[in-house]
DSSP file (Angstrom, degrees, kcal/mol; ACC not computed):
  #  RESIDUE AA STRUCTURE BP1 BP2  ACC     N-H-->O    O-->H-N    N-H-->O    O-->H-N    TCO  KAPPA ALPHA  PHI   PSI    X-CA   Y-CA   Z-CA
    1    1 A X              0   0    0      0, 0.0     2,-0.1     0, 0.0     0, 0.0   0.000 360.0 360.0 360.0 145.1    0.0    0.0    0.0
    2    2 A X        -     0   0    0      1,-0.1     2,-0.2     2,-0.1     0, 0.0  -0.465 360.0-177.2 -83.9 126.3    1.1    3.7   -1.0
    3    3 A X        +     0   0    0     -2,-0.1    -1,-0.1     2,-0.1     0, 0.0   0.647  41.1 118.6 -97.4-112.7    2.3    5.8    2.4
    4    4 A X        -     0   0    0     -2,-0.2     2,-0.3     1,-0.1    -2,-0.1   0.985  57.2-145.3 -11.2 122.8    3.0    9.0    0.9
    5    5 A X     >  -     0   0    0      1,-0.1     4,-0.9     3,-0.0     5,-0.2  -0.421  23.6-109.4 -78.1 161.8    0.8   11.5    2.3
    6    6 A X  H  > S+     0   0    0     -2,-0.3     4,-1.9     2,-0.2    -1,-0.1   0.870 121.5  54.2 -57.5 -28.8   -0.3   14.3    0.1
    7    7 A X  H  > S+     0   0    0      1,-0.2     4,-1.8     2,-0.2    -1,-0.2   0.826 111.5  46.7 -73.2 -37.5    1.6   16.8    1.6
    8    8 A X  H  > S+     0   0    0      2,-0.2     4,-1.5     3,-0.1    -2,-0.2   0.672 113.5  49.1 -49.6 -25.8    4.5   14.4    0.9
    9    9 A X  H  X S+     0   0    0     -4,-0.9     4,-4.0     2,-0.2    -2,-0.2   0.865 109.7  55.1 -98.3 -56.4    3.0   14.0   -2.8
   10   10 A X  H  X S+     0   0    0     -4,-1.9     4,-1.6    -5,-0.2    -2,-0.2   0.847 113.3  37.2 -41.8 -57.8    2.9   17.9   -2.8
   11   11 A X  H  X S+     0   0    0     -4,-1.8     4,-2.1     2,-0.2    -2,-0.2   0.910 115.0  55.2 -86.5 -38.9    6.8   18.3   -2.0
   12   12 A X  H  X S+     0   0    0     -4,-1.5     4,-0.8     2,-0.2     5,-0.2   0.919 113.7  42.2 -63.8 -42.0    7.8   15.1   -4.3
   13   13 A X  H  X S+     0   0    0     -4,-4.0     4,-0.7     1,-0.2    -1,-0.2   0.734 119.0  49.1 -89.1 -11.1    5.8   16.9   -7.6
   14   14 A X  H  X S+     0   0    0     -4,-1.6     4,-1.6    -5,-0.2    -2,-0.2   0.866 112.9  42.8 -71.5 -28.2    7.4   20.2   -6.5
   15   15 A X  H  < S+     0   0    0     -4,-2.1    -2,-0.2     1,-0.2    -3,-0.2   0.566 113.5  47.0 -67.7 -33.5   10.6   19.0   -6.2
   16   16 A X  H  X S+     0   0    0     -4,-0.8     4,-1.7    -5,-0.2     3,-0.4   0.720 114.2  57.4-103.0 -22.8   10.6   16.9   -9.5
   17   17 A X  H  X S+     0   0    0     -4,-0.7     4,-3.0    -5,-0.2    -2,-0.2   0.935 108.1  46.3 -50.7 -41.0    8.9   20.6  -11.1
   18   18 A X  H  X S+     0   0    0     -4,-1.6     4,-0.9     1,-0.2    -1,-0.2   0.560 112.0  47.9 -93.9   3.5   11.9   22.5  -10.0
   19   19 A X  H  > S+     0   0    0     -3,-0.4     4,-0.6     2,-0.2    -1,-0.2   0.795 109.5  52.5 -98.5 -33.0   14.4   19.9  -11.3
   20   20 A X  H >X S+     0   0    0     -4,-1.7     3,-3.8     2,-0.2     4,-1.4   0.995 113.5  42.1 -29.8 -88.0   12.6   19.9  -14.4
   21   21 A X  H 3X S+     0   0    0     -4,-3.0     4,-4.9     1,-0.3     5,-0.3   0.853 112.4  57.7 -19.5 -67.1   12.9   24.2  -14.5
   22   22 A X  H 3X S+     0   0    0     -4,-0.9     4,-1.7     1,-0.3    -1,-0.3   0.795 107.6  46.4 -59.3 -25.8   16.7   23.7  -13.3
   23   23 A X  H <X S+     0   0    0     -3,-3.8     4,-0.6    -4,-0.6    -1,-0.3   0.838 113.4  47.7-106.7 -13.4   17.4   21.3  -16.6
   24   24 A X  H >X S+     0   0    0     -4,-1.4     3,-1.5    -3,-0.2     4,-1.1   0.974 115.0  52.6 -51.3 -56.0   15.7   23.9  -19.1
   25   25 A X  H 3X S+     0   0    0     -4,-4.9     4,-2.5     1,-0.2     3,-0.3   0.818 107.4  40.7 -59.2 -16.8   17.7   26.2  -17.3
   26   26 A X  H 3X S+     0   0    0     -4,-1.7     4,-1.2    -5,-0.3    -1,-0.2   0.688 114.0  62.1 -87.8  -3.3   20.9   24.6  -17.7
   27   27 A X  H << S+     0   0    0     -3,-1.5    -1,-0.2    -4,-0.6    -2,-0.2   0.757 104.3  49.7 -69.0 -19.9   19.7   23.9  -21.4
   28   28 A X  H >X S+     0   0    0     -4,-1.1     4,-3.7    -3,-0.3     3,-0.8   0.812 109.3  46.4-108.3 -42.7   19.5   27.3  -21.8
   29   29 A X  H 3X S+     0   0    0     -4,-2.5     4,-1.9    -5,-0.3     5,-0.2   0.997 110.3  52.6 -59.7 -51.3   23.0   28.4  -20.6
   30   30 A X  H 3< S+     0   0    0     -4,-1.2    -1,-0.2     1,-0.3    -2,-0.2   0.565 105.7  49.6 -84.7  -7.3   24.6   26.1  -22.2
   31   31 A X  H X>>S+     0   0    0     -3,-0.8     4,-1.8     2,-0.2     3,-1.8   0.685 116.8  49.3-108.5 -58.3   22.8   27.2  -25.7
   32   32 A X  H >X5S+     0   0    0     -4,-3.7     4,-4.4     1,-0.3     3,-1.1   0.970 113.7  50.1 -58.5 -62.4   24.1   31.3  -24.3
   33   33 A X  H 3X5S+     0   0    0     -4,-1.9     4,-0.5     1,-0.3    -1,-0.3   0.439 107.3  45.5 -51.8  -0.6   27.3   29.7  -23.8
   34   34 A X  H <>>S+     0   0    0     -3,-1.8     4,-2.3    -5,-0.2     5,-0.5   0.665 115.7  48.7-118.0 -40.9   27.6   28.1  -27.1
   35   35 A X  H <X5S+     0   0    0     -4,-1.8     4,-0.9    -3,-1.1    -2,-0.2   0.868 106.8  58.4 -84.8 -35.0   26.4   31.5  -28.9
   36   36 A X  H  X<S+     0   0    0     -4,-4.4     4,-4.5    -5,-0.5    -1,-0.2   0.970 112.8  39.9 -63.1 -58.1   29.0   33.5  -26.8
   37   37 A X  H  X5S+     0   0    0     -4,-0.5     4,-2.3    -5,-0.3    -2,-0.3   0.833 110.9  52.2 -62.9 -21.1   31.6   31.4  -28.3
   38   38 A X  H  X5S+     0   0    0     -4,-2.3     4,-2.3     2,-0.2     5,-0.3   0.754 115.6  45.8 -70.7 -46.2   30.3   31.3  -31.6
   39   39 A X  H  X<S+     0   0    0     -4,-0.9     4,-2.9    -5,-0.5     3,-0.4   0.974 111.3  53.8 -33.7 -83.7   30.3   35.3  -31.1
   40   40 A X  H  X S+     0   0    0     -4,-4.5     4,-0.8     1,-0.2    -2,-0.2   0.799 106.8  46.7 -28.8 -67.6   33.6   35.3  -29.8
   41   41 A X  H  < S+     0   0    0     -4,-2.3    -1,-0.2     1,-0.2    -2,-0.2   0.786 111.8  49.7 -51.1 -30.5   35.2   33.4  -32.6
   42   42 A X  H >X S+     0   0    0     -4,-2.3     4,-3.6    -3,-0.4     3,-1.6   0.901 111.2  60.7 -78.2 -16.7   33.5   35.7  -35.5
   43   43 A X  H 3X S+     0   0    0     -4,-2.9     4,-1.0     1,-0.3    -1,-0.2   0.816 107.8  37.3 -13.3 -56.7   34.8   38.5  -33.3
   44   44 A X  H 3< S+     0   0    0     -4,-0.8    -1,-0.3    -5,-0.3    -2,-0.2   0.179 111.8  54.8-105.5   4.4   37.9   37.5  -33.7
   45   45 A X  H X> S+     0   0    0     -3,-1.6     4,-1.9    -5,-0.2     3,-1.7   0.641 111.6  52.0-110.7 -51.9   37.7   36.4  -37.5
   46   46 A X  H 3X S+     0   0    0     -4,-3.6     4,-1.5     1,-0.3    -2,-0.2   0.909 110.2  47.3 -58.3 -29.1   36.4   40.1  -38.0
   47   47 A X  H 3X S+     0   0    0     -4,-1.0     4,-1.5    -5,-0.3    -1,-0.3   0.753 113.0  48.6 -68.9 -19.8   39.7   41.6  -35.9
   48   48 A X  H <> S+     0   0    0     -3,-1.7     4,-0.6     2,-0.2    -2,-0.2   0.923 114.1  47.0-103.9 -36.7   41.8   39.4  -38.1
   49   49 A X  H >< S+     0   0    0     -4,-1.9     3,-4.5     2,-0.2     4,-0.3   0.906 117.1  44.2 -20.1-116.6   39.7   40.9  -41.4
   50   50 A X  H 3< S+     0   0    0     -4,-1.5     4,-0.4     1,-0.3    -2,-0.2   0.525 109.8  52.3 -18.7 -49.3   40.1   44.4  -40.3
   51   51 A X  H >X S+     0   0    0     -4,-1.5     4,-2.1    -5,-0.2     3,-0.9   0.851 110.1  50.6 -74.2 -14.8   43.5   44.2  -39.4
   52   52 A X  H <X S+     0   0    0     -3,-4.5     4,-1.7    -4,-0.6    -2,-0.2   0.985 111.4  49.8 -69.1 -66.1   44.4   42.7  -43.0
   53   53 A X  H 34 S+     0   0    0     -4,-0.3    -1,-0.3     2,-0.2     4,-0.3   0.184 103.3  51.4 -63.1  16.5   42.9   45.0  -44.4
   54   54 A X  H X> S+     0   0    0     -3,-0.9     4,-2.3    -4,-0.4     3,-1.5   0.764 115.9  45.0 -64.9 -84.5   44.5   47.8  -42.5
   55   55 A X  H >X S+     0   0    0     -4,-2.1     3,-4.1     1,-0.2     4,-1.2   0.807 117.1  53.9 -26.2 -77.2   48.2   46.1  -43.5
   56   56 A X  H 3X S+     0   0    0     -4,-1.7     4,-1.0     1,-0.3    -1,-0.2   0.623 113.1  39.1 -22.5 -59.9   46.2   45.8  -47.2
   57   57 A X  H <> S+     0   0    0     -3,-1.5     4,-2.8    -4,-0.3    -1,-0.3   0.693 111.0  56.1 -73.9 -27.7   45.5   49.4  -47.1
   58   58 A X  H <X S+     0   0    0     -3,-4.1     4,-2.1    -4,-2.3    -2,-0.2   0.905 108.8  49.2 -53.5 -61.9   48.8   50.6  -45.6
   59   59 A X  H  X S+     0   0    0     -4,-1.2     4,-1.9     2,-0.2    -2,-0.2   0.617 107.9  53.1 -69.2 -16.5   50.7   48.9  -48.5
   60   60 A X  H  X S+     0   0    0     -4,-1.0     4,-1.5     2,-0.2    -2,-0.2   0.977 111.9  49.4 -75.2 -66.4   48.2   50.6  -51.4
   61   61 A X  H >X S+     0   0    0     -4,-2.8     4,-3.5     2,-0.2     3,-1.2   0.831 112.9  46.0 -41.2 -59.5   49.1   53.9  -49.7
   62   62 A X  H 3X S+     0   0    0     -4,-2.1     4,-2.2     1,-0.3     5,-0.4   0.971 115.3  45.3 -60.1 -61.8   53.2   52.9  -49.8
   63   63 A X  H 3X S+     0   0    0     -4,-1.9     4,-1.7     2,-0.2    -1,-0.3   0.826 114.5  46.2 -66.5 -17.7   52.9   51.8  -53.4
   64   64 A X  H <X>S+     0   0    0     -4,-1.5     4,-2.2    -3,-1.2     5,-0.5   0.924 112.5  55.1 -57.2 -72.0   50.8   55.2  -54.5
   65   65 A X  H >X5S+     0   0    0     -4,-3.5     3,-2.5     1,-0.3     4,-1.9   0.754 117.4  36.9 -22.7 -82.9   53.7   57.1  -52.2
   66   66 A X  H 3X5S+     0   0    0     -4,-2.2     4,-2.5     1,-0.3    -1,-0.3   0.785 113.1  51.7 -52.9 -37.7   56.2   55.2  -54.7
   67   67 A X  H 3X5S+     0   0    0     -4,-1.7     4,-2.3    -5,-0.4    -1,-0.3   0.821 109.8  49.0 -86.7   0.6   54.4   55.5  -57.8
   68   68 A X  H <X5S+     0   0    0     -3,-2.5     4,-3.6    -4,-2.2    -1,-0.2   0.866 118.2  43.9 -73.4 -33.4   53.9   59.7  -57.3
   69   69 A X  H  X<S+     0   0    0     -4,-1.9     4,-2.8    -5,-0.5     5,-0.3   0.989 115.7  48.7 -74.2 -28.5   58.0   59.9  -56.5
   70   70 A X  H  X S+     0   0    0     -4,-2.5     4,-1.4    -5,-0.3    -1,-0.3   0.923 119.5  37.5 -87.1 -31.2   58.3   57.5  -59.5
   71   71 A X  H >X S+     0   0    0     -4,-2.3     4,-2.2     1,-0.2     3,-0.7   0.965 111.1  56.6 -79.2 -27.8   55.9   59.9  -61.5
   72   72 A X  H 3X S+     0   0    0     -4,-3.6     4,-1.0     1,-0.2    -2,-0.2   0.866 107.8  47.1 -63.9 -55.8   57.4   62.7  -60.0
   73   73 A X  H 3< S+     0   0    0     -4,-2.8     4,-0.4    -5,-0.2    -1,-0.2   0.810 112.2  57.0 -32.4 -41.3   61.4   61.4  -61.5
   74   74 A X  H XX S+     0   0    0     -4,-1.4     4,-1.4    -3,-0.7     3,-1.1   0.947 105.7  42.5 -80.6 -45.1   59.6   60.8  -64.8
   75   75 A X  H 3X S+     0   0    0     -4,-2.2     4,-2.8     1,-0.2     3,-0.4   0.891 114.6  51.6 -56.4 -35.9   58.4   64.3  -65.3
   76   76 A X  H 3< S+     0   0    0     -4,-1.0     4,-0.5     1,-0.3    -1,-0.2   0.368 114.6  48.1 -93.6   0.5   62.1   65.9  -63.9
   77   77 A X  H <> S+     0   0    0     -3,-1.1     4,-0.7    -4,-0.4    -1,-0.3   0.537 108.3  49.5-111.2  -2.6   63.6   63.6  -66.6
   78   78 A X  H  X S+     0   0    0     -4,-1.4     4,-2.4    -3,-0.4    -2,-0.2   0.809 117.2  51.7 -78.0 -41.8   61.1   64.7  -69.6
   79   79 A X  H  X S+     0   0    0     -4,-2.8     4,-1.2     1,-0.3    -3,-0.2   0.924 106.3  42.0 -62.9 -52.8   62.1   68.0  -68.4
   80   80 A X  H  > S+     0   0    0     -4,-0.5     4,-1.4     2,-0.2    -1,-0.3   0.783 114.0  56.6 -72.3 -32.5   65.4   67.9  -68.4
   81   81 A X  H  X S+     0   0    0     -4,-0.7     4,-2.5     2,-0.3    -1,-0.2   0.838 114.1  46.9 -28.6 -55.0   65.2   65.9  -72.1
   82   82 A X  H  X S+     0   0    0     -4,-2.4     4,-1.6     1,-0.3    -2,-0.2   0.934 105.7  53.9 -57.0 -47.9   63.3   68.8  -73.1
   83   83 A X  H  X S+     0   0    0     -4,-1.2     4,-1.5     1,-0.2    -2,-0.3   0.660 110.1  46.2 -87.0 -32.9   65.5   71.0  -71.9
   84   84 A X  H  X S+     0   0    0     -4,-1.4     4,-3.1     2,-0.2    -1,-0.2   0.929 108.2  53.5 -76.6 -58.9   68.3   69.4  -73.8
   85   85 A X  H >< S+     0   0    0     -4,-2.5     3,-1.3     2,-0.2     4,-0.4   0.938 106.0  56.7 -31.2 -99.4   66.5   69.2  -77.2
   86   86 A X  H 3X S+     0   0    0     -4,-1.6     4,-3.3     1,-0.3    -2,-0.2   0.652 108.2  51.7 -10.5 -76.9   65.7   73.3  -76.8
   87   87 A X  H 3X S+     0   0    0     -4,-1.5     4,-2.3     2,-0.2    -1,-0.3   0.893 111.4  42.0 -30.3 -70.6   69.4   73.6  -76.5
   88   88 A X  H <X S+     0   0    0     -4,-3.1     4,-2.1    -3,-1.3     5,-0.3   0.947 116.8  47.6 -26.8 -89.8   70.2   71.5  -79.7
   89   89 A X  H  > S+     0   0    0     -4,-0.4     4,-2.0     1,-0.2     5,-0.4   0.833 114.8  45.9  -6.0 -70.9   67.5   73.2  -81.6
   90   90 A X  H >X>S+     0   0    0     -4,-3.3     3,-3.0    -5,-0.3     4,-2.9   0.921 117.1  43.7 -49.1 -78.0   68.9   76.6  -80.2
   91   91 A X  H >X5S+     0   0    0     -4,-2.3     4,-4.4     1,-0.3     3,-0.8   0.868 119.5  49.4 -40.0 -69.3   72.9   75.4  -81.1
   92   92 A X  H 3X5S+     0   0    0     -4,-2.1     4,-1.3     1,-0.2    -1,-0.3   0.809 109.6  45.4 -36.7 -30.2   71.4   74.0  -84.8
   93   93 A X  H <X5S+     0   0    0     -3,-3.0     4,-1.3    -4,-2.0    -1,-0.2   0.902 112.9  51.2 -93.3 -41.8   69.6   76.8  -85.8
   94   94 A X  H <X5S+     0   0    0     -4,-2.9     4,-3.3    -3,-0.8     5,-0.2   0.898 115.1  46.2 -45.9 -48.0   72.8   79.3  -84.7
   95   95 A X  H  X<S+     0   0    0     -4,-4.4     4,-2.0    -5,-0.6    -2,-0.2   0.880 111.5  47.8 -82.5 -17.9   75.0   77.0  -86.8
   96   96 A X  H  X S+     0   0    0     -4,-1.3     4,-1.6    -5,-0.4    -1,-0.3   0.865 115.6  49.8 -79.4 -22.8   72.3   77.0  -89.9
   97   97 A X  H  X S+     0   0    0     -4,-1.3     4,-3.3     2,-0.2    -2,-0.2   0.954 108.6  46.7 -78.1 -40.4   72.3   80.9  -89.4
   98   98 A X  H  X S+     0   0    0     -4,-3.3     4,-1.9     1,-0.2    -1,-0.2   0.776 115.2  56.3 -61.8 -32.2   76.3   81.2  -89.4
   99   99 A X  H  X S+     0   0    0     -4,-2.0     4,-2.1    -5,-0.2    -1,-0.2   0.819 111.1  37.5 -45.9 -52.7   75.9   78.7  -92.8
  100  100 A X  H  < S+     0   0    0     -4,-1.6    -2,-0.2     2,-0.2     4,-0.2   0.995 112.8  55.2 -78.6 -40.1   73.7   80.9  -94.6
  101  101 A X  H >< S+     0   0    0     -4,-3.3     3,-3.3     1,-0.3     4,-0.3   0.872 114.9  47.8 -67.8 -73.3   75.6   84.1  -93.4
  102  102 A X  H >< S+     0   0    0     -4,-1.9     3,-2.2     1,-0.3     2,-0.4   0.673 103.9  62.7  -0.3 -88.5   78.8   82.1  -95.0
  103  103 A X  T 3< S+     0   0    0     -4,-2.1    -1,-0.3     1,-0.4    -2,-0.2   0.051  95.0  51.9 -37.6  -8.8   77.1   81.4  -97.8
  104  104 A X  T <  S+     0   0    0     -3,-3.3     2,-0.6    -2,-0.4    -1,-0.4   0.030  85.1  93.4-112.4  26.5   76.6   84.7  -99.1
  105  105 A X  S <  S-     0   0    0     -3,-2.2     2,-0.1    -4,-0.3     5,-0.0  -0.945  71.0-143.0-116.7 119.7   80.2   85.8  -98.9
  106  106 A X    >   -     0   0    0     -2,-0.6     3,-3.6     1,-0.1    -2,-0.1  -0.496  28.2 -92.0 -93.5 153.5   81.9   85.1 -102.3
  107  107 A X  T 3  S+     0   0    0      1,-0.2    -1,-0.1    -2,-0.1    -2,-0.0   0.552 119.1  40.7  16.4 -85.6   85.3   84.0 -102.7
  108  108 A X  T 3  S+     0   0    0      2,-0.1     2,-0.3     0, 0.0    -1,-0.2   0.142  80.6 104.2 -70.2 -10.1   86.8   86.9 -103.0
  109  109 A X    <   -     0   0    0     -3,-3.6     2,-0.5     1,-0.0    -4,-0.0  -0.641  42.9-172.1 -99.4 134.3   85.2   89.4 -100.5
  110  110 A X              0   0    0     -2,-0.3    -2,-0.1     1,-0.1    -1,-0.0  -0.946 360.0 360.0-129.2 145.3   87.5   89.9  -97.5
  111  111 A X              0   0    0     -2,-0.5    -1,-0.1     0, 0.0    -2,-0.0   0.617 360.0 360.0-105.5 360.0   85.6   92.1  -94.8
């Protein structure tokens, strides 16, 4: 025959309620805990992103930096090219003048 009083009955189906409650809850931490580490790690995949692309961006700057000094040489050697030509040009054009001036002095003509 069944002893269990009711008040006994009472404490046994509270008792088996709150053990019930106590394993949702520990269902349900352990489900936060699983989504904090799943957090953590894309955290930490986004810091490792960002910072690449920091480096990424660092090095685009450094190779712009180079290629302005590298345009910057090219222009101060077209100049100086130019500058050389103009000179030629100048010296040729002296010596075609000094030609014709020649060239009209006959033989004979002593100045």
């Amino acid at each position: 025959m069944d002893q269990r009083t009711p008040a006994a009955e009472a404490q046994r189906e509270k008792a088996e309620h709150s053990r019930a409650e106590a394993e949702v809850e520990r269902v349900s931490a352990e489900s936060l805990r699983t989504a904090a580490e799943q957090l953590r790690v894309q955290a930490e995949e986004y810091r490792r992103a960002s910072e690449d692309a920091r480096r990424a961006a660092e090095e685009a700057r450094r190779a712009a930096e180079d290629a302005r000094h590298a345009t910057i040489d090219a222009v101060a050697a077209t100049a100086d090219a130019l500058s050389a030509t103009l000179e030629q040009m100048k010296f040729l054009e002296e010596a075609r003048r000094t030609m014709s001036e020649l060239s009209k002095i006959k033989p004979g003509d002593i100045n």
